[in-house]
C-alpha positions as CSV (number, residue, x, y, z in Angstrom):
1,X,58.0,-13.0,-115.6
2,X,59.0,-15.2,-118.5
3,X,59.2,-19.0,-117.5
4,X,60.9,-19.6,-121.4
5,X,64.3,-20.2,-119.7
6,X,62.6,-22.8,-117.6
7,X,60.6,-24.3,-120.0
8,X,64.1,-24.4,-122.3
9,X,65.9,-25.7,-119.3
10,X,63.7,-28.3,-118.4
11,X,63.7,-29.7,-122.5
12,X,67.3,-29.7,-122.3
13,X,67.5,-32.0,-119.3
14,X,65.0,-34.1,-120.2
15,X,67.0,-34.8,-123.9
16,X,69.8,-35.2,-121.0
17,X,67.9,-38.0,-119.3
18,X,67.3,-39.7,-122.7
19,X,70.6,-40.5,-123.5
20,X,70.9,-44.1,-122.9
21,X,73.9,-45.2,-120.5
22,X,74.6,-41.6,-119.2
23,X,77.1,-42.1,-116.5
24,X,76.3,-40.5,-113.1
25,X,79.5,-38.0,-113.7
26,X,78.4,-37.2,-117.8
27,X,75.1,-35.9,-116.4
28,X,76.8,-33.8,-113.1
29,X,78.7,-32.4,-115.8
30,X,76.0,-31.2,-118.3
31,X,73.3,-30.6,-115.8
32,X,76.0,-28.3,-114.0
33,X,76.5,-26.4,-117.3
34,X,72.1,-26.2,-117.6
35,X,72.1,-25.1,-114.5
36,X,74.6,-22.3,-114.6
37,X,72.4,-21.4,-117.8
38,X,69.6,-21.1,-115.3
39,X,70.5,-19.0,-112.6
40,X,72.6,-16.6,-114.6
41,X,69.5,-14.7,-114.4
42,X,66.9,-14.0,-112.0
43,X,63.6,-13.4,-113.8
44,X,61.6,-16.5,-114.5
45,X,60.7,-18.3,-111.1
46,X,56.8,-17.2,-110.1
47,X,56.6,-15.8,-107.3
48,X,54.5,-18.7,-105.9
49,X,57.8,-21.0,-105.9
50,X,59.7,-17.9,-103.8
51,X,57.4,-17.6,-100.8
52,X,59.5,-18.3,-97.5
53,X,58.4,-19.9,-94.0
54,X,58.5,-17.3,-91.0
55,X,59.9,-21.3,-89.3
56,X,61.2,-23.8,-91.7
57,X,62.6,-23.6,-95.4
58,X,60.2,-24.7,-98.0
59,X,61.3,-26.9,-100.8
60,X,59.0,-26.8,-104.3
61,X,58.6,-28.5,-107.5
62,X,59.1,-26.8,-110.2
63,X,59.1,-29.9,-112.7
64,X,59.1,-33.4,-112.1
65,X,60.0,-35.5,-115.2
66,X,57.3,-37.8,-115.7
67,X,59.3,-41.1,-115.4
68,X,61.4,-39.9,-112.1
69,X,64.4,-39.4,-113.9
70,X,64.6,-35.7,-112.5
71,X,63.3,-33.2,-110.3
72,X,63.6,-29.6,-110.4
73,X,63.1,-28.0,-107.4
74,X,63.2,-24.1,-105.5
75,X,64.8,-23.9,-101.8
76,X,63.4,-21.0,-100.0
77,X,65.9,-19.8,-97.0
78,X,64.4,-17.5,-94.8
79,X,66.2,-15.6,-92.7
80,X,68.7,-17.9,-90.6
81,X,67.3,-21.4,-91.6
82,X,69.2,-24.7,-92.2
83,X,68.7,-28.1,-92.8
84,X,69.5,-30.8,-90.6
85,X,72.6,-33.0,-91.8
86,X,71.2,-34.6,-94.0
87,X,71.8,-37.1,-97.3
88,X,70.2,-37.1,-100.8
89,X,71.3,-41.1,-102.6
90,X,71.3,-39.6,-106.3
91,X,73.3,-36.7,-107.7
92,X,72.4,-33.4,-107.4
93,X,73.2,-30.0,-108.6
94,X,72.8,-27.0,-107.0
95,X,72.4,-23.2,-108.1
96,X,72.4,-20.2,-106.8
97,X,69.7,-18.1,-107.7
98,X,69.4,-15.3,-105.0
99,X,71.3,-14.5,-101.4
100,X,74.0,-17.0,-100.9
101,X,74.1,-20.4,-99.0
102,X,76.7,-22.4,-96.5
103,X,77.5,-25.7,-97.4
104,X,78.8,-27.7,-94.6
105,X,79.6,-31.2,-95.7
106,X,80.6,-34.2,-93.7
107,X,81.7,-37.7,-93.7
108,X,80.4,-40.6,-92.0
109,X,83.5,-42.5,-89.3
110,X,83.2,-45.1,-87.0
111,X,82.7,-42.4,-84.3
112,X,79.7,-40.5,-85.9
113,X,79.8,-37.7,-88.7
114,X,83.2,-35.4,-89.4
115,X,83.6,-32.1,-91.1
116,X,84.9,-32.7,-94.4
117,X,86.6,-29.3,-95.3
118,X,85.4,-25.8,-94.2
119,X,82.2,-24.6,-95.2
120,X,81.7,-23.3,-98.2
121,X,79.8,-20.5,-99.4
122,X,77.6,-20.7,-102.4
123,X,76.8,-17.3,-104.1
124,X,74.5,-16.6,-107.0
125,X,75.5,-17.6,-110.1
126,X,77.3,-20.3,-109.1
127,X,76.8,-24.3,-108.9
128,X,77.8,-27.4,-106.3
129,X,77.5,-30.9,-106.8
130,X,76.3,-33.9,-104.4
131,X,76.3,-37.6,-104.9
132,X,77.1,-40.7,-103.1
133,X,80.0,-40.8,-105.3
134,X,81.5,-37.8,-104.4
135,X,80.4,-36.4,-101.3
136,X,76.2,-36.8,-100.5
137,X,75.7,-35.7,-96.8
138,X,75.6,-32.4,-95.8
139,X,74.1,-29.3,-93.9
140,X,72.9,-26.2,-95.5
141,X,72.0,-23.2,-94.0
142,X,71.0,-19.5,-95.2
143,X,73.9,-17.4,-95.2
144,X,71.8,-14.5,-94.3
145,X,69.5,-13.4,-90.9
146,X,68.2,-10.9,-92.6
147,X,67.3,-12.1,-95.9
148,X,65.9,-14.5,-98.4
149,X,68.1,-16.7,-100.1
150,X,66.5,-19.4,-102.8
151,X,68.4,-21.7,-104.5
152,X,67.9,-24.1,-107.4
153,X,68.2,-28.2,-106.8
154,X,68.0,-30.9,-109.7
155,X,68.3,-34.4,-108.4
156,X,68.6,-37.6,-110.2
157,X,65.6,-38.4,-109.3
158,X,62.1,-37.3,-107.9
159,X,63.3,-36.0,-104.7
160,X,60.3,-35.4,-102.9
161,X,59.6,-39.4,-102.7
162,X,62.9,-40.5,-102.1
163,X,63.8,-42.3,-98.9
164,X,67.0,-40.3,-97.6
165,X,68.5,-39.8,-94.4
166,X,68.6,-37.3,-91.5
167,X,72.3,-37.7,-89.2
168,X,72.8,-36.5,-85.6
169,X,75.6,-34.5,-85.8
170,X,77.1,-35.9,-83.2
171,X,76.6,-39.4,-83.2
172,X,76.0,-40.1,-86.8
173,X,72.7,-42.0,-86.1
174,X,70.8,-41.8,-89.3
175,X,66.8,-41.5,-89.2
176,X,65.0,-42.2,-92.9
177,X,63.0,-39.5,-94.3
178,X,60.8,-38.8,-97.2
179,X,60.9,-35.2,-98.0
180,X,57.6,-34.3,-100.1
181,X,57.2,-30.5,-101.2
182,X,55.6,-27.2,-100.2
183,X,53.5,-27.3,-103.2
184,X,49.7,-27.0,-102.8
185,X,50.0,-27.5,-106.9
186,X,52.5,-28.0,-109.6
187,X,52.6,-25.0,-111.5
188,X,51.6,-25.2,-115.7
189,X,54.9,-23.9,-116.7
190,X,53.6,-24.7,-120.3
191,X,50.4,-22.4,-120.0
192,X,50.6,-20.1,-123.0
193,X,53.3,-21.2,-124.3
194,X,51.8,-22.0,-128.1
């Protein structure tokens, strides 16, 4: 499988993150359209970044810019899995790269956490946005029980060391989390690429 498209992808974003003063809504809107670019096709994440969890999605790094501006990072649904409500503090942009997700987002009241809007339904091919600034908690879940699904996630920063939230649905208590990855190494998407 080639890894050019990543490799391409990942220079793109990281002339992105150079631009000096790029406002949070500039970069949702080119990272949306590198993203898109992405996971218009299907043949360049190694299989080692697919692998699902017979118990728990895994989340891996595919790149993490040097200077945290970005991460780049593969979901792996397996059959029926979700998150728990959860929040993320920097933009975000998610693709759809195979099967198809539910997005359940939610606002936080004086009462706990409310629905905000129906679920939506993220197929591949297609791209959502997250921030504090427009909407940043949320549940995801694999539309499937009897299939894969794997999506694509860049964050405003490195995701996997950021202190983020988990809610309780019902009451809205939130519980801080770091994340980390299902790595066991960083893959060398630049190996042969002379």
């Amino acid at each position: 499988m080639s890894q050019n498209k990543l490799r391409s992808t990942i220079a793109a974003l990281s002339r992105m993150a150079d631009k000096p003063g790029l406002a949070e809504r500039d970069a949702l809107a080119e990272a949306s359209g590198l993203i898109a670019g992405l996971v218009a096709n299907d043949d360049w994440l190694p299989e080692a970044m697919a692998e699902p969890h017979p118990q728990y999605y895994r989340q891996y790094l595919l790149y993490g810019d040097p200077q945290d501006r970005f991460s780049l990072v593969s979901f792996v649904w397996g059959p029926g899995q979700a998150t728990p409500v959860h929040d993320h503090t920097v933009w975000g942009v998610i693709g759809m790269l195979r099967g198809a997700e539910i997005d359940q987002r939610y606002r936080l009241t004086p009462s706990g956490l409310e629905p905000e809007g129906p679920e939506q339904i993220l197929l591949p091919g297609k791209v959502a946005c997250v921030s504090p600034a427009i909407g940043d908690i949320h549940r995801v879940s694999n539309a499937y029980d009897d299939q894969v699904s794997i999506s694509i996630h860049l964050y405003g920063g490195n995701i996997g060391r950021i202190r983020r939230n988990v809610y309780d649905s019902l009451t809205g208590e939130r519980k801080e989390f770091v994340s980390g990855y299902s790595n066991e190494m960083v893959p060398n998407l630049w190996a042969g690429a002379a």
